[in-house]
C-alpha positions in Angstrom: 107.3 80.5 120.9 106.4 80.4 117.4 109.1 80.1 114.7 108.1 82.5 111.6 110.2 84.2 108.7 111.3 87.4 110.0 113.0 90.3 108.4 114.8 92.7 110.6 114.3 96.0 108.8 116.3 98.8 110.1 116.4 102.4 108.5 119.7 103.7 108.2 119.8 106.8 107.6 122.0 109.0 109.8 121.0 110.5 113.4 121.3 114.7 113.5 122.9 115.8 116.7 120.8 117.8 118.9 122.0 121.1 120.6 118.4 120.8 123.0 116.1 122.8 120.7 114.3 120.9 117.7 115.0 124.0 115.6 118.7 123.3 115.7 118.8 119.9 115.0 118.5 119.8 111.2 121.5 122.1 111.5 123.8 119.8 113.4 126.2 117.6 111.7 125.5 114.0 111.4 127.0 110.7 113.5 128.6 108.4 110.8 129.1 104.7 112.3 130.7 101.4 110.6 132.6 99.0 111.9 135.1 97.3 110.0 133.8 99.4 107.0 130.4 97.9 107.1 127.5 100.3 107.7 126.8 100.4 111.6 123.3 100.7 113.6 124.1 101.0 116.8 121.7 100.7 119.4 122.1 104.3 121.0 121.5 105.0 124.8 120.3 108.6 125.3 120.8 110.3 128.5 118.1 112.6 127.6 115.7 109.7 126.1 116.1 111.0 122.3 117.5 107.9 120.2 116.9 109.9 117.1 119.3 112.6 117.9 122.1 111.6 119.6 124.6 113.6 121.5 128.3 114.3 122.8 127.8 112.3 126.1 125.4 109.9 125.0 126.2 106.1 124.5 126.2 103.5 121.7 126.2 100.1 122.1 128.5 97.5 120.1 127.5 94.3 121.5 128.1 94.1 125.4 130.5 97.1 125.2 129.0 100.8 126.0 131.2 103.6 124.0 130.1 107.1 125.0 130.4 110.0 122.2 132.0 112.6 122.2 132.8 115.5 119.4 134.1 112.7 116.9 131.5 112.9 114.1 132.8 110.1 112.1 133.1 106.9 114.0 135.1 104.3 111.7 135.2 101.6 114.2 137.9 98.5 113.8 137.7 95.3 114.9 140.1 92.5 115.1 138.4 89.4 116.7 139.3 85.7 117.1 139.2 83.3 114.0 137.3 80.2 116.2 135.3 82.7 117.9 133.9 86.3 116.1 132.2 87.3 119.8 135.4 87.4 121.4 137.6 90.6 120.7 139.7 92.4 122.9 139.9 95.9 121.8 137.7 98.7 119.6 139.8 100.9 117.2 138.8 104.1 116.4 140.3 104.8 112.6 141.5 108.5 112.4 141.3 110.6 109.3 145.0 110.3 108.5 145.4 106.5 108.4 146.1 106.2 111.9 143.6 104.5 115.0 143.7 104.2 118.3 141.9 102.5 120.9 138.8 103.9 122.3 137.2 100.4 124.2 138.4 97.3 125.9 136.9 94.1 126.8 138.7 92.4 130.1 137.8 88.4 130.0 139.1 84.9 131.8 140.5 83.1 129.0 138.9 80.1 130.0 135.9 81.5 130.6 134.2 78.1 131.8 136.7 77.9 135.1 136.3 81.5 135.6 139.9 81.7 136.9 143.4 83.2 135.7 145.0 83.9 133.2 143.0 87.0 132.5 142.9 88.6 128.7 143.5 92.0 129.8 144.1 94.8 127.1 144.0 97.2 129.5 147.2 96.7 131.1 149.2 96.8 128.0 148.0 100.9 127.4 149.9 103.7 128.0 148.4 106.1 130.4 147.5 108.5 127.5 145.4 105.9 125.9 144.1 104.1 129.0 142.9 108.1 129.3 141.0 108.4 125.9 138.8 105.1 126.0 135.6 105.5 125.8 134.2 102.3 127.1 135.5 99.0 129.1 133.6 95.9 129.6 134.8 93.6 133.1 134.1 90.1 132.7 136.9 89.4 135.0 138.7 91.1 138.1 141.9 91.2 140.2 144.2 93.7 142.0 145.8 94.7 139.0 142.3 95.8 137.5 141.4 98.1 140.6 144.7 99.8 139.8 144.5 100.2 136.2 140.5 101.5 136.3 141.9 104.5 138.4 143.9 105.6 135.0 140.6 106.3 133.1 139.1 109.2 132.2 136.0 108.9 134.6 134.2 111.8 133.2 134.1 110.0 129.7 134.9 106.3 129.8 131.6 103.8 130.7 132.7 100.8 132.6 130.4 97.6 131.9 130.5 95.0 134.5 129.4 91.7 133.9 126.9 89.6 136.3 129.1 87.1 138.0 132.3 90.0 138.3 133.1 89.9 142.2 136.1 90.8 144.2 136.6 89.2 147.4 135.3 90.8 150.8 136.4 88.8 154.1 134.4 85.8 153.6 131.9 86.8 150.7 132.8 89.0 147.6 131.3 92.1 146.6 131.1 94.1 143.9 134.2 95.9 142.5 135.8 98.8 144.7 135.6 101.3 141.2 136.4 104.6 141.3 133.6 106.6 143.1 134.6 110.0 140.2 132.7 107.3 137.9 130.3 109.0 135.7 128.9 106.4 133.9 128.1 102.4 135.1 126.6 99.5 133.7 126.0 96.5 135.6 124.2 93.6 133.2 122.4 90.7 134.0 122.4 91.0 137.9 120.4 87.9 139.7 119.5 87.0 143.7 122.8 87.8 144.6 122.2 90.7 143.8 125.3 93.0 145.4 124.4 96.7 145.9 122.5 96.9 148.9 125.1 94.8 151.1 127.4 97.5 151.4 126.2 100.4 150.2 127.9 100.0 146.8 125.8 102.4 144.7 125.9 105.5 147.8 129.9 105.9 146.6 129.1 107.0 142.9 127.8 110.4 144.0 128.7 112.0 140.5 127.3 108.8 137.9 125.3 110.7 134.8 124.2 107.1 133.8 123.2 104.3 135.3 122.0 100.9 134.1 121.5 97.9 136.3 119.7 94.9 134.8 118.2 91.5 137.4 115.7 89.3 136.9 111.9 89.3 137.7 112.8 87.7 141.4 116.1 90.3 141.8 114.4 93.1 145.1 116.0 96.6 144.5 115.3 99.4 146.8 115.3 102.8 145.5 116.8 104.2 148.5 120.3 103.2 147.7 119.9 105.4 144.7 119.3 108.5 147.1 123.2 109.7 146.5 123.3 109.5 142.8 121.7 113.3 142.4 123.3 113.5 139.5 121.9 111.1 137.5 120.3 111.8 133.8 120.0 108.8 133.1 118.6 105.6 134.9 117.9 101.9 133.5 116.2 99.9 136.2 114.9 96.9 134.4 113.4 93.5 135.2 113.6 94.3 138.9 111.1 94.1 141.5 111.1 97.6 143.2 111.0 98.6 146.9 110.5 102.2 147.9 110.1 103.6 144.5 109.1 107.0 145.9 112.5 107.4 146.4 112.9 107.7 143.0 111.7 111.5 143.1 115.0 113.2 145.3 116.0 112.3 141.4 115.8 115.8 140.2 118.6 116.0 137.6 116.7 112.9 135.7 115.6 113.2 132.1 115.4 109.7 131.0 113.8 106.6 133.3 113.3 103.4 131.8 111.9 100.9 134.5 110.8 98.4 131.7 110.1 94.8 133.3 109.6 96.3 136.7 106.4 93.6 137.6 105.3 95.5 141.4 105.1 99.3 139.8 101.4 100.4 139.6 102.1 104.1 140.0 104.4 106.2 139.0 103.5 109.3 141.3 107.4 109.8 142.2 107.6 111.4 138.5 105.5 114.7 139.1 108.8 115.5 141.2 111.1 114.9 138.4 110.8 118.1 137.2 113.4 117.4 133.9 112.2 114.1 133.2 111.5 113.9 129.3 111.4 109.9 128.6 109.6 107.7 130.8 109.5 103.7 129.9 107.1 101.7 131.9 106.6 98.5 129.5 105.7 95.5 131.5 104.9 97.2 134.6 101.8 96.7 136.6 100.6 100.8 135.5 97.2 100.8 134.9 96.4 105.0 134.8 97.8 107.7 133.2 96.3 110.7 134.6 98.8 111.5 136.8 101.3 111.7 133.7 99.4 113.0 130.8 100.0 117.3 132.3 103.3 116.2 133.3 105.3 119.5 132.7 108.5 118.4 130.8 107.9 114.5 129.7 108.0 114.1 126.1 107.9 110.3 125.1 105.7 107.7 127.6 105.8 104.1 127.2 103.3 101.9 128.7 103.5 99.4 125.5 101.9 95.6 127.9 100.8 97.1 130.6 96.8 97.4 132.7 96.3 100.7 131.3 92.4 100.5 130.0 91.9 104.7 128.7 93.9 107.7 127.9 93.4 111.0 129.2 91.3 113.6 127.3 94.0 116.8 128.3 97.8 116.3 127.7 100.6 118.7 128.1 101.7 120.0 125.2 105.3 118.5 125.7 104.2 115.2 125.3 105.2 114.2 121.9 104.9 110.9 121.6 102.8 107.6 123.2 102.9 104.0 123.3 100.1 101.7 124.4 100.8 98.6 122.3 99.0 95.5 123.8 97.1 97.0 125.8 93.3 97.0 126.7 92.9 100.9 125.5 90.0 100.7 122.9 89.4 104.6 122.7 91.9 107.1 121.5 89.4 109.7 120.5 90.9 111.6 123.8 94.1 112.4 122.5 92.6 114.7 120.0 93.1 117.4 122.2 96.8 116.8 123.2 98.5 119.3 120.8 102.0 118.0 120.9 101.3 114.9 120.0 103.9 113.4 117.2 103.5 109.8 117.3 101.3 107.5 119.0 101.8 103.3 118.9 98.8 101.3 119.7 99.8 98.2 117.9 98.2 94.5 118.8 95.3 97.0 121.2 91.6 96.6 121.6 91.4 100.3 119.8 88.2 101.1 118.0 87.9 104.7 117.8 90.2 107.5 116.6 90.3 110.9 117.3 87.6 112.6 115.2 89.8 116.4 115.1 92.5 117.5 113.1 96.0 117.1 115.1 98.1 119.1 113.1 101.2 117.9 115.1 100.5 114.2 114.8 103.3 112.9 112.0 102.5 108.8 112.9 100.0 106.9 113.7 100.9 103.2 114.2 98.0 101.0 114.6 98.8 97.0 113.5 96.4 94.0 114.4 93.9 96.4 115.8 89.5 95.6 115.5 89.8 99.4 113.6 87.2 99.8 110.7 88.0 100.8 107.4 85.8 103.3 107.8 86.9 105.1 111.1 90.7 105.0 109.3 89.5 106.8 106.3 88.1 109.4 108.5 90.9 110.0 110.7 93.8 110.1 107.7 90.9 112.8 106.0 91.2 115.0 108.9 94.7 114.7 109.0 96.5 114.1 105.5 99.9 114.8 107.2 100.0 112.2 109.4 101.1 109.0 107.8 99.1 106.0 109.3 100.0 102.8 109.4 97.3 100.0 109.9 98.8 97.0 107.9 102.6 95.8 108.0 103.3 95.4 104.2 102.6 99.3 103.6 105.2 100.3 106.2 108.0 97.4 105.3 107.6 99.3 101.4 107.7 102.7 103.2 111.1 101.7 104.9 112.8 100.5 101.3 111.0 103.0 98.9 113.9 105.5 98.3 116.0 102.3 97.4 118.3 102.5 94.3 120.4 99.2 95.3 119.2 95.7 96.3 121.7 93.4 97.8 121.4 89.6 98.7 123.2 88.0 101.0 123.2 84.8 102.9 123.9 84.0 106.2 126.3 81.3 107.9 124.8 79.1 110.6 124.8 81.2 113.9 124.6 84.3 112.6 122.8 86.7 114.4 119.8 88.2 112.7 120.6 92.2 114.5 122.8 92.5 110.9 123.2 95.6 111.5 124.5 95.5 115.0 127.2 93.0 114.7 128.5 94.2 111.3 132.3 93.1 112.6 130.9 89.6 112.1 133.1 87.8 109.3 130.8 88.7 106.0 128.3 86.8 104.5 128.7 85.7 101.0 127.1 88.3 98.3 124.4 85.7 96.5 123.3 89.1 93.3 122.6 92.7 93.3 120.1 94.2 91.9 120.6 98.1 90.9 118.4 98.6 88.5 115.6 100.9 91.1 112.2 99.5 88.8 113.3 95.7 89.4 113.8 96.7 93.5 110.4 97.8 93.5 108.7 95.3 91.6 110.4 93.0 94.1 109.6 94.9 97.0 105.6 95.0 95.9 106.1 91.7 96.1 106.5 91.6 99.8 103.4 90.7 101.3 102.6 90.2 105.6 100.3 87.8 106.6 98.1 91.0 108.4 96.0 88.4 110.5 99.0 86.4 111.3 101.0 88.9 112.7 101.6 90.6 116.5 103.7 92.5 118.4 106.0 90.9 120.7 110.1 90.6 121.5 112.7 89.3 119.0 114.7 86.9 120.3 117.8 87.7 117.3 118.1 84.0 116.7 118.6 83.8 113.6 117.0 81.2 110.5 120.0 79.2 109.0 120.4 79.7 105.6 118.2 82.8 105.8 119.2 85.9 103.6 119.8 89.3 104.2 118.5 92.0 101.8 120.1 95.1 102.3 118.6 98.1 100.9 120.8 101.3 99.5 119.9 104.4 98.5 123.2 105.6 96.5 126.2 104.1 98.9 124.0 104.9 101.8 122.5 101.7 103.5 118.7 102.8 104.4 117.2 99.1 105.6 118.2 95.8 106.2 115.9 92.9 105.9 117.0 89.9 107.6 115.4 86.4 108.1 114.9 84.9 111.6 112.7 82.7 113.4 109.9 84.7 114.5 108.6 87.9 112.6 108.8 90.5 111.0 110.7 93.4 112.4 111.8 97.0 111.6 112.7 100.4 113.8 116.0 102.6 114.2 117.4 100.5 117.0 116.3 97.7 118.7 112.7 96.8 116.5 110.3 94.7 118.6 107.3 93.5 116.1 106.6 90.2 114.8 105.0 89.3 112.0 105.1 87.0 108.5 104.8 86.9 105.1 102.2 85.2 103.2 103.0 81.6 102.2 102.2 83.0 98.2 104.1 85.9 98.7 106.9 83.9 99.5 106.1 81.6 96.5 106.2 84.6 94.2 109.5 86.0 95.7 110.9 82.9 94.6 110.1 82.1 91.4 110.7 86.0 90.5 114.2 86.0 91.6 114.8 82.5 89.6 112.9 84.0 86.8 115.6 87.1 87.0 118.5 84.4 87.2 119.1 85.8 91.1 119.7 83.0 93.2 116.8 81.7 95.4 117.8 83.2 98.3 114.2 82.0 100.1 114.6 78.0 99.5 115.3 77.6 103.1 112.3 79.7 104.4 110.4 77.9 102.3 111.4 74.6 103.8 111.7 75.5 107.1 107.9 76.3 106.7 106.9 73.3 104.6 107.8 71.3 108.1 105.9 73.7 109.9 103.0 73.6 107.9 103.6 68.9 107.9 104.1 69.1 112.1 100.5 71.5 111.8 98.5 69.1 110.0 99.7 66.1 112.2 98.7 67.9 114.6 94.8 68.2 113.2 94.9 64.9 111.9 95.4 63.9 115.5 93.3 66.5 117.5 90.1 64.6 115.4 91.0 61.6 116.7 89.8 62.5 120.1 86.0 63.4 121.0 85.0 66.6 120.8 84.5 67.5 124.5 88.5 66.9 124.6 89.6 69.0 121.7 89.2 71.8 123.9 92.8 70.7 126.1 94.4 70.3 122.9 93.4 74.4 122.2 94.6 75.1 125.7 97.5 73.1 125.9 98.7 75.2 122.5 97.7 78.1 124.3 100.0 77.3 127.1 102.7 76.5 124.1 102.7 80.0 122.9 102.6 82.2 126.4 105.4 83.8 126.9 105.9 83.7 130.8 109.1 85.2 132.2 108.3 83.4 135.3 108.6 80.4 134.7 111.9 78.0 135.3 112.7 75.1 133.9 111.4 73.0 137.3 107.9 74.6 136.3 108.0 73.6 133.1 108.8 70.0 133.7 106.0 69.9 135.9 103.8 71.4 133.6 104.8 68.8 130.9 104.8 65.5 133.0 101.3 66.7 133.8 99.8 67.1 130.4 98.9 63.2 129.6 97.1 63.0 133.1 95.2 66.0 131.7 94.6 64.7 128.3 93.4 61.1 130.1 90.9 63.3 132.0 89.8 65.3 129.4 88.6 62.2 127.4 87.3 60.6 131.1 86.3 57.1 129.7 89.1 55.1 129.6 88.2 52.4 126.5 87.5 55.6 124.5 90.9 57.2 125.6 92.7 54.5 124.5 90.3 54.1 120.7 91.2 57.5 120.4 94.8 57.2 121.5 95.2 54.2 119.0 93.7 56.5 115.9 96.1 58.9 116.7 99.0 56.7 116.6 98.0 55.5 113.2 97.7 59.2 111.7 101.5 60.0 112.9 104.1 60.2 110.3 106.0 57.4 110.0 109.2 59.1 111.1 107.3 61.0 113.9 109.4 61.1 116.7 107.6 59.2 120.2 110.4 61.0 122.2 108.4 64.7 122.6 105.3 66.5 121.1 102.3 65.6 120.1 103.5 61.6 119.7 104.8 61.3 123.3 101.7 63.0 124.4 99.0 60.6 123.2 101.1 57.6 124.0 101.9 58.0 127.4 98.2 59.7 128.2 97.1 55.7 127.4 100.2 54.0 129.1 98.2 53.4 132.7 94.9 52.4 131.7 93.9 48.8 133.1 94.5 46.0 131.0 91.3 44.4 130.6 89.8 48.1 129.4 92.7 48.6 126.3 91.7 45.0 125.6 87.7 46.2 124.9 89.7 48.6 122.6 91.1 46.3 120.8 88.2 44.5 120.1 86.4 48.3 118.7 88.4 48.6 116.4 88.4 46.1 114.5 88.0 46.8 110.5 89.7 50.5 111.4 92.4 50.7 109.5 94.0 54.0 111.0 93.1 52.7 114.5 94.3 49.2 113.9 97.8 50.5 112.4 98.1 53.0 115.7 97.6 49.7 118.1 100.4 47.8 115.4 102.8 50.1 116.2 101.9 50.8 120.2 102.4 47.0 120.5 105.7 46.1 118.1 107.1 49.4 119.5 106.3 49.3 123.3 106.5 46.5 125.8 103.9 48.3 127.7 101.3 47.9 125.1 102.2 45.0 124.3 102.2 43.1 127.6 98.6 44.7 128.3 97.1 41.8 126.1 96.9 38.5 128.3 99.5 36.1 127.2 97.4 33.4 125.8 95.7 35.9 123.1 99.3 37.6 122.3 100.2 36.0 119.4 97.2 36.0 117.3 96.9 39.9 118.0 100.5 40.2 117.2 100.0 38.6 113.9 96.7 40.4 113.0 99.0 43.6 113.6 102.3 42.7 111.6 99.9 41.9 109.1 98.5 45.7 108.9 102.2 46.8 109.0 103.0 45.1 106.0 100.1 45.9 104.0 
């Protein structure tokens, strides 16, 4: 995967509480979240697929430990984790408006979490039945008897209970997953792999009253739907990264307002949702959906995902529930349909084929998202004429400026090694040092205009959250309220309310100029590590040229593929693939280039255009040299003797024979020395 500056930009600003009717939201008060008194951004898990608006009953996320809401408006979360470690933490406080807290989650872990094995850090234990009562959320990355006994004290109507993948009891001779209470309302089961548990023993039929529901596997985990066929109370369900059986079953589901069966490879239909007569979010990203008429009338569905899927067109008639649609990467190349759904809010269509716009007024549309599309200049003049309320957004730099325009305060910051790049998810993370601060609001904007994405260079596609070391963070106030964060990372750039999932970069002179300017200001250059990080980047690209002309041109066209093959991001794969793949690339390269005397000619000028510190252990330099290593003798010989007078060719053969016996043994032993010489000879000059 490529490794880019990226700036995670989240906005900030606080999430109404809906009451079910749009009118009322406005009305509602706010959710206030901060953990350790740093602003918070949780991701929040909607049982009724509205992020924006959360509600009493819906869930936020604080790393790997679900909290579900409740009529507490301000949420001053505390928490107090290990010095060696900052993931590991025990227990979430809630702080109460007279000084006080209490605890509202719990995270149960082996202390030695390698052996998997007693003692067990269990906070849970040591509550008294009134608090064990008013948690919210408890995470299981452990079990024993003592567990099953103290889960039976929680409030089941409110408290989530997280288990972890490899959490087991035993079961006779195999171990199954924990006996919980079956009163359980809500359940999270993460990470979930072959052994997958729940059909054994008909683990999910118990929980006859869960609201939510999120089990995560892997591409090669099987679930059948039909287990689910209890859980009629269900609003919410997470399925994700599964490969479904039965998926009809999904419809005896009626209760349902919010399906996300992201990941799920085997779906290509999705006819069990005209039953689902509630359903208002559906996610289908990364399924194998390629139509949409039987969803576009659907009579209560409000927000459709189908962001990498086969889906090719859109409907020309849409029910006018649907509010908002999502065909990013996708072939769709026509969107001039949707002019006649009426509901329409928002519609993504990011890193498409799209080429045409609706030519009608949409009164309702509010966004239109369109990066790294083929759209003309032309056709997006047209379209933002006939509808000047809509904002539109066709290049990356006018929406990063959009997200930080009402900023008064400017903040640097760096980051420590490790941290993660989600900021604004893990703000219980021991700070990072304040580098300035800038509050005058002209020099933020003149610093902001300064903040240019590469357009071409830029895609859609998953953040990882590793994070670039040394990277800043620029966080973005308006007043004392934080309204974006910008962090840098190793891929793109990024920005959304929760969990963004764009890529892209800025321009190597925008960078340039955000530099100098903040060492002009006397700020500190917060961007000296992007900008070396990508100064090795750009050294490791032009080796990489200098090296692709070495071979003939009927061959350059493995080096695109093998690049190609580089940069896919294939789920599938495991690591026995991938060493496959990789032992097999010189074989390729060698018959690619098909004559062997020119293979190793060309093998010999790459050598000599290496770096002098390139390493011969991987890339490129381990490529070229072992794609030559089992040529016959008498051939790499005839090599030799070609290139004589090259002096990139001639120091590539130097350093294949001083550095490798196999080279060096190739040239019969009575002819050795002389070569040898002519070679330390072009070393030294």
């Amino acid at each position: 995967m490529r490794r880019w500056l990226a700036c995670l930009v989240v906005l900030a600003t606080a999430f109404p509480l809906s009451a079910g009717h749009a009118a009322d939201e406005s009305r509602q008060p706010s959710y206030t979240f901060t953990i350790n008194g740093q602003p918070l951004l949780p991701r929040i898990v909607s049982l009724h697929g509205d992020s924006e608006h959360p509600r009493p009953g819906d869930l936020i996320a604080i790393d790997e430990l679900l909290l579900t809401l409740g009529p507490e408006r301000d949420c001053h979360f505390l928490i107090e984790s290990e010095k060696d470690d900052p993931f590991h933490f025990s227990k979430v406080f809630l702080r109460l408006a007279d000084g006080r807290r209490r605890v509202v989650g719990v995270r149960v872990y082996y202390a030695n979490p390698m052996e998997r094995k007693p003692p067990i850090v269990d906070p849970l234990g040591g509550l008294s039945a009134d608090e064990s009562r008013g948690l919210w959320g408890v995470h299981l990355d452990a079990w024993s008897k003592e567990l099953a006994r103290e889960v039976q004290r929680l409030d089941l109507g409110r408290t989530c209970i997280a288990v972890a993948s490899d959490v087991r009891e035993p079961n006779g001779e195999k171990t199954a997953f924990p006996r919980l209470p079956r009163d359980l309302h809500y359940l999270a089961a993460e990470g979930w792999g072959d052994d997958n548990p729940f059909g054994n023993d008909d683990v999910l039929r118990r929980f006859t009253q869960l609201r939510f529901l999120s089990i995560s596997g892997s591409p090669s985990t099987t679930f059948d739907a039909r287990w689910l066929t209890k859980c009629r109370q269900l609003c919410r369900l997470d399925l994700t990264n599964h490969m479904i059986e039965h998926a009809e079953a999904l419809s005896q589901l009626d209760q349902i307002e919010c399906l996300n069966l992201s990941g799920v490879r085997n779906l290509a239909d999705a006819d069990f949702a005209e039953k689902l007569t509630k359903l208002k979010s559906l996610d289908l990203a990364d399924t194998a959906i390629w139509s949409l008429y039987g969803l576009a009338n659907h009579p209560s569905l409000a927000r459709l995902d189908v962001s990498r899927t086969k889906v090719r067109d859109v409907p020309g008639t849409w029910a006018e529930n649907v509010e908002s649609l999502d065909v990013s990467d996708t072939m769709v190349r026509d969107l001039s349909p949707l002019g006649k759904a009426k509901g329409l809010a928002t519609i993504t269509a990011s890193n498409s084929t799209v080429e045409k716009l609706p030519r009608r007024p949409m009164p309702s549309l509010r966004n239109l998202t369109v990066f790294s599309t083929p759209l003309s200049r032309a056709s997006i003049r047209a379209f933002a004429k006939l509808n000047p309320k809509c904002a539109v957004f066709t290049q990356w730099t006018d929406a990063l400026r959009q997200a930080t325009t009402e900023a008064t305060r400017l903040r640097i910051r760096t980051k420590g090694p490790g941290r993660v790049a989600n900021y604004a998810g893990y703000p219980f993370l021991p700070p990072a040092k304040t580098l300035s601060e800038i509050t005058d609001p002209t020099k933020i904007r003149e610093f902001v205009r300064l903040m240019k994405i590469d357009e071409k260079q830029s895609d859609n596609g998953c953040w990882d959250g590793c994070c670039l070391e040394g990277g800043p963070t620029l966080e973005f106030y308006q007043k004392d309220q934080l309204i974006a964060v910008v962090g840098c990372t190793n891929i793109g750039l990024s920005w959304g309310r929760h969990w963004p999932m764009s890529n892209a970069r800025l321009t190597p002179s925008s960078l340039e100029r955000l530099s100098q300017w903040l060492v002009e200001s006397h700020y500190y250059d917060a961007f000296a590590p992007i900008r070396q990080r990508l100064a090795v980047e750009k050294a490791e690209a032009d080796e990489h040229a200098a090296i692709v002309k070495c071979y003939p041109k009927h061959a350059t066209k493995f080096f695109e593929r093998m690049r190609g093959d580089e940069d896919q991001d294939d789920e599938d794969r495991n690591d026995a693939d991938d060493h496959h793949r990789l032992l097999d690339k010189p074989s390729q390269l060698a018959k690619a280039v098909g004559d062997p005397v020119a293979l190793a000619v060309a093998t010999c000028r790459a050598v000599g255009a290496f770096h002098a510190k390139s390493p011969w252990k991987n890339g490129d330099p381990w490529l070229v040299v072992e794609a030559c290593r089992n040529i016959d003798d008498a051939d790499f010989l005839k090599a030799l003797g070609k290139i004589r007078g090259d002096r990139q060719a001639e120091l590539g053969a130097a350093r294949l024979c001083f550095e490798e016996e196999t080279y060096r043994t190739k040239i019969p032993a009575s002819e050795r020395l002389d070569f040898m010489l002519r070679f330390a000879a072009v070393l030294l000059d």
